[in-house]
C-alpha positions as YAML, in Angstrom:
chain: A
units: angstrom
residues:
- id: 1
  name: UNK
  ca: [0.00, 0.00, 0.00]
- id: 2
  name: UNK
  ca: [0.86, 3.25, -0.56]
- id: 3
  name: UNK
  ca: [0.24, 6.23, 1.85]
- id: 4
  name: UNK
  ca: [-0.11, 9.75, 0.98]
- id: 5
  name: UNK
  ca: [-0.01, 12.70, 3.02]
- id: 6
  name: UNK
  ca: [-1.25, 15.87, 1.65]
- id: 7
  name: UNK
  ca: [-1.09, 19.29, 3.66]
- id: 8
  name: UNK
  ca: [-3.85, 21.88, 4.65]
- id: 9
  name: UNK
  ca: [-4.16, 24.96, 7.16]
- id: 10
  name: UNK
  ca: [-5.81, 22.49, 9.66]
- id: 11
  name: UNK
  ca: [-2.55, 20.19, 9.28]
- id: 12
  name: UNK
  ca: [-1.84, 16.97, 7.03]
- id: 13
  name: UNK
  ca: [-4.70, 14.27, 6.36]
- id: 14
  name: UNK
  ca: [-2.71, 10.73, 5.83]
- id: 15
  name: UNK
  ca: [-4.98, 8.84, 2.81]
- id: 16
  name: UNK
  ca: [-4.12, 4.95, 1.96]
- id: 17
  name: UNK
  ca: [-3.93, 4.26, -1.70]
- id: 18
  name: UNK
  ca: [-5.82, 1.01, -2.12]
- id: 19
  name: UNK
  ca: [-5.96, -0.88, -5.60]
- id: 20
  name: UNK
  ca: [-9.50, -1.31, -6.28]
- id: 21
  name: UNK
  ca: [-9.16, -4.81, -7.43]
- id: 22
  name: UNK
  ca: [-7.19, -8.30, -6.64]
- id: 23
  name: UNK
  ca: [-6.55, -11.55, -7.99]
- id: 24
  name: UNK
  ca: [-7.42, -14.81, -5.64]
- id: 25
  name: UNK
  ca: [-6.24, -18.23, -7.05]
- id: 26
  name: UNK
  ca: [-9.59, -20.97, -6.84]
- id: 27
  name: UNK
  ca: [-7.05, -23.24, -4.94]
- id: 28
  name: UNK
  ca: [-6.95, -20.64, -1.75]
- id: 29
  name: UNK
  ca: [-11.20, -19.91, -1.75]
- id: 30
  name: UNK
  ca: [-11.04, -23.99, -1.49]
- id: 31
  name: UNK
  ca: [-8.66, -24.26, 1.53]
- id: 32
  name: UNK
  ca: [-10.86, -21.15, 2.86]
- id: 33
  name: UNK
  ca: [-13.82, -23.18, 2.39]
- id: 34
  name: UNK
  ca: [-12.62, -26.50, 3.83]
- id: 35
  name: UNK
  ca: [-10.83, -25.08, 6.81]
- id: 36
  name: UNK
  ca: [-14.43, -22.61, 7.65]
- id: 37
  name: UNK
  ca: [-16.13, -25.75, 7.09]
- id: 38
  name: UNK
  ca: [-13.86, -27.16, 10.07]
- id: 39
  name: UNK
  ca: [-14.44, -24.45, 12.40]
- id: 40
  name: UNK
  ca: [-18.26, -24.66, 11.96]
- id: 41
  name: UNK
  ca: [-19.84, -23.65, 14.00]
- id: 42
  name: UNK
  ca: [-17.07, -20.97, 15.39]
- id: 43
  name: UNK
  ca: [-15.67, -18.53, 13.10]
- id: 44
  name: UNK
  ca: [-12.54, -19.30, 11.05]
- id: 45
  name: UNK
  ca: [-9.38, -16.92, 11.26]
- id: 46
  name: UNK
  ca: [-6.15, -16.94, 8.54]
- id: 47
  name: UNK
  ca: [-3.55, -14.56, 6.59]
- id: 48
  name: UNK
  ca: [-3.81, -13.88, 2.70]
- id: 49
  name: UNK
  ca: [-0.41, -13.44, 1.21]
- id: 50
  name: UNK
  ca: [0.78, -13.40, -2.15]
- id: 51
  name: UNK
  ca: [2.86, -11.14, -4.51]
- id: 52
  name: UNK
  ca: [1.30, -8.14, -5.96]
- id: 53
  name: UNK
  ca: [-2.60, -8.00, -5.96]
- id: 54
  name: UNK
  ca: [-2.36, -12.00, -6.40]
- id: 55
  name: UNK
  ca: [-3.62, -13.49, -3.19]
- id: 56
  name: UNK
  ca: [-1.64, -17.50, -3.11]
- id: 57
  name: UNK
  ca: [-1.62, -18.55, -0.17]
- id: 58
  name: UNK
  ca: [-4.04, -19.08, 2.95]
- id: 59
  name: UNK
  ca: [-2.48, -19.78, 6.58]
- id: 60
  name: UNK
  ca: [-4.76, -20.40, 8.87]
- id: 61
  name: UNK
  ca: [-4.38, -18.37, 12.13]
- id: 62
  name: UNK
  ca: [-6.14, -19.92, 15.44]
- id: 63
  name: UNK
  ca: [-7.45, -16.79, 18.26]
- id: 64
  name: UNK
  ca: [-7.21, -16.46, 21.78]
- id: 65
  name: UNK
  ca: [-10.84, -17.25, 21.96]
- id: 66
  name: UNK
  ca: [-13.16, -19.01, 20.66]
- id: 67
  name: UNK
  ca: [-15.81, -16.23, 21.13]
- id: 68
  name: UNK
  ca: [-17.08, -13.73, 18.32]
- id: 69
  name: UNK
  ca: [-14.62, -11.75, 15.76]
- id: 70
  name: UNK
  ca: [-12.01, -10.16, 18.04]
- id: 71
  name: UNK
  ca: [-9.25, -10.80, 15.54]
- id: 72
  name: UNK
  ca: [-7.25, -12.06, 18.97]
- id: 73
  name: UNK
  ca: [-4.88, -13.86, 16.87]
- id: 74
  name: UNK
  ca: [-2.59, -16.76, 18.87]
- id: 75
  name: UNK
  ca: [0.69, -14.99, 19.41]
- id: 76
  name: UNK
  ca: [2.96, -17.46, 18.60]
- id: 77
  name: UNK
  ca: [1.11, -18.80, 14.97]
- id: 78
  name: UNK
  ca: [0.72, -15.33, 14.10]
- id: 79
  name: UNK
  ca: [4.74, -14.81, 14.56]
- id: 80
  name: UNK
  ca: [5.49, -17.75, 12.70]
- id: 81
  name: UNK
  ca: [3.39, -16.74, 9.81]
- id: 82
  name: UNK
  ca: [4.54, -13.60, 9.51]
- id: 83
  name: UNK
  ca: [8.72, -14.83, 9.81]
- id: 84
  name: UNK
  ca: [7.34, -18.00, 7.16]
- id: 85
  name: UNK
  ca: [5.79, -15.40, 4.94]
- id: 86
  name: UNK
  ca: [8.85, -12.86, 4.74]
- id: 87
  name: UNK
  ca: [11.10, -16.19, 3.96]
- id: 88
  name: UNK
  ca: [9.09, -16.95, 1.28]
- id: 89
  name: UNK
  ca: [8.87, -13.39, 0.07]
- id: 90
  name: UNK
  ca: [5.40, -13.18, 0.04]
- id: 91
  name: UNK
  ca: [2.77, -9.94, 0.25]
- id: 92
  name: UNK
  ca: [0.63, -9.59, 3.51]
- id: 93
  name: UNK
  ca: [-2.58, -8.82, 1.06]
- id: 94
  name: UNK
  ca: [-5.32, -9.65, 4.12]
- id: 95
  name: UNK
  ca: [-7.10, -11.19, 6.42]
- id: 96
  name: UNK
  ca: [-10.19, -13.73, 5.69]
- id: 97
  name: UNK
  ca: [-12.54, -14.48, 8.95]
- id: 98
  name: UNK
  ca: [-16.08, -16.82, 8.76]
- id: 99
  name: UNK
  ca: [-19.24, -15.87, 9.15]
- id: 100
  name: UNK
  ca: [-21.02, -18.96, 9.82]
- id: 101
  name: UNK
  ca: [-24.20, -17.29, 10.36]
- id: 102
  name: UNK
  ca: [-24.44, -14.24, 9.05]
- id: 103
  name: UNK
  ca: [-23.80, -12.38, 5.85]
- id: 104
  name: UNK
  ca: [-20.33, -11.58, 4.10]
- id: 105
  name: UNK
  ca: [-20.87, -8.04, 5.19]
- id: 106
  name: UNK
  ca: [-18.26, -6.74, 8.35]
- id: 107
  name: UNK
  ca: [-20.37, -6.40, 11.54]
- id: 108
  name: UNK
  ca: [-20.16, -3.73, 13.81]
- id: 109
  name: UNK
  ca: [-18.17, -6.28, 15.80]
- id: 110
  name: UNK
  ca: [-15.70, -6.67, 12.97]
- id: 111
  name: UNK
  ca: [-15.49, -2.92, 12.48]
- id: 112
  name: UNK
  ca: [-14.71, -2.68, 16.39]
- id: 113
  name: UNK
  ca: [-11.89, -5.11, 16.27]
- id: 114
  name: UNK
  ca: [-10.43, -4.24, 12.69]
- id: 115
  name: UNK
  ca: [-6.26, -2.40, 13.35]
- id: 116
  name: UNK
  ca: [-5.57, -3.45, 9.75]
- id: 117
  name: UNK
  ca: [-6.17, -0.46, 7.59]
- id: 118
  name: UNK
  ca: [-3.71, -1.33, 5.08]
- id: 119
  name: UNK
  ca: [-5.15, -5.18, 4.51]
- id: 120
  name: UNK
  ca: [-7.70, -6.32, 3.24]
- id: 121
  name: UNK
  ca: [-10.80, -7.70, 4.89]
- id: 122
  name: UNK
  ca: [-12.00, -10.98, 3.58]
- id: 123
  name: UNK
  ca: [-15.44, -12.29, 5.05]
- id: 124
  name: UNK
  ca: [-16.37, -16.10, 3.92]
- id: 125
  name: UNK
  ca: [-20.13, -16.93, 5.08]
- id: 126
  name: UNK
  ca: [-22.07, -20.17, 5.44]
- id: 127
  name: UNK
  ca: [-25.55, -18.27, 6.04]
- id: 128
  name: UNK
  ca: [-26.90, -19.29, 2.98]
- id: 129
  name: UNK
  ca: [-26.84, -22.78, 1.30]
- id: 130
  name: UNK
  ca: [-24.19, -21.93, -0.18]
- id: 131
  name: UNK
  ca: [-21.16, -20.07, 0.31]
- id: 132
  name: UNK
  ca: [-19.97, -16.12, -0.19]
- id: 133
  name: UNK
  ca: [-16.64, -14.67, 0.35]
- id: 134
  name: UNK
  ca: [-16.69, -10.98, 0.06]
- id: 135
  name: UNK
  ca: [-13.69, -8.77, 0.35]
- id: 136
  name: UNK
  ca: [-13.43, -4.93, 1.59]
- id: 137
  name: UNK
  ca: [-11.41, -2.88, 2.97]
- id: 138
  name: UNK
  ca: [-12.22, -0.77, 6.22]
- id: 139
  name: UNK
  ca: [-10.80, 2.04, 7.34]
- id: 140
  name: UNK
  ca: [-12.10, 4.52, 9.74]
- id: 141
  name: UNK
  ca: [-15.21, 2.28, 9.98]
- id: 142
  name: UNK
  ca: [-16.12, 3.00, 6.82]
- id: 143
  name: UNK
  ca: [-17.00, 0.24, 4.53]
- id: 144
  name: UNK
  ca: [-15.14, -0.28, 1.15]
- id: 145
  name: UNK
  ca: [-16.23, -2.95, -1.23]
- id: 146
  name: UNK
  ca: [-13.30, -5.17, -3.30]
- id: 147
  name: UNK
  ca: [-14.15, -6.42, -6.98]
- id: 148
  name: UNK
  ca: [-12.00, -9.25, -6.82]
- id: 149
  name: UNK
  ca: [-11.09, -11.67, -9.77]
- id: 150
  name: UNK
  ca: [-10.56, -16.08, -9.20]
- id: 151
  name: UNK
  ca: [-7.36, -17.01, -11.18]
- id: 152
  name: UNK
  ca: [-7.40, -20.77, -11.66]
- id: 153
  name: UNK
  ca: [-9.34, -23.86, -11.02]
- id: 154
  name: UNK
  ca: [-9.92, -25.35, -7.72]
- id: 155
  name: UNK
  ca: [-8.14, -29.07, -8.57]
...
């Protein structure tokens, strides 16, 4: 991401330059998918990394609780991720959390507990008989839809 920082009279307003669109590979929406399915009934938790706008890999990131979204991430999975993910030279694109009951939409929960302004906010939900992911990014509590494109087949 890119921040810019332009100057007024009433001093400097930081803005995030977000691309408006990113690239998911099948093969990551179906280890989403089978590891939400896992979790059922409790929400699912992981990283997004990649290179560039491509989203490649999933890594599945347990919380502290097993509550609602707190994103409470385990300290020492969440350090290994991140030293796993600069070995491999990979992207810290976002974060992807279930909703096993509710829409793909951030709740005012999620908005609450979101300190990642410059990632991307995945949301994968089970509410209907089928499955959505969704992807935004949120910043200031305000609510920014993703067009997002799936690069691949699943197998």
């Amino acid at each position: 991401m890119t921040s810019l920082k332009i100057g007024f009279d009433q001093g400097e307003v930081d803005y995030l330059v977000k691309p408006s669109h990113l690239s998911i590979r099948a093969s990551v929406i179906h280890q989403i998918r089978t590891y939400c399915c896992e979790r059922f009934p409790l929400e699912g938790y992981g990283i997004l990394a990649g290179q560039a706008m491509e989203i490649s890999h999933f890594f599945p990131i347990p919380c502290q609780t097993n509550g609602a979204c707190t994103f409470a991430f385990d300290p020492r999975v969440y350090l290994e991720t991140l030293k796993r993910m600069r070995n491999d030279q990979l992207d810290w694109i976002g974060i992807v959390h279930s909703h096993p009951l509710t829409n793909a939409f951030p709740s005012a929960r999620d908005l609450k507990n979101w300190h990642f302004s410059d990632k991307s906010c995945w949301i994968f939900s089970w509410k209907d008989s089928d499955y959505q992911l969704s992807a935004y990014y949120i910043h200031q509590n305000k609510v920014i839809p993703i067009m997002y494109e799936i690069i691949g087949t699943t197998y």
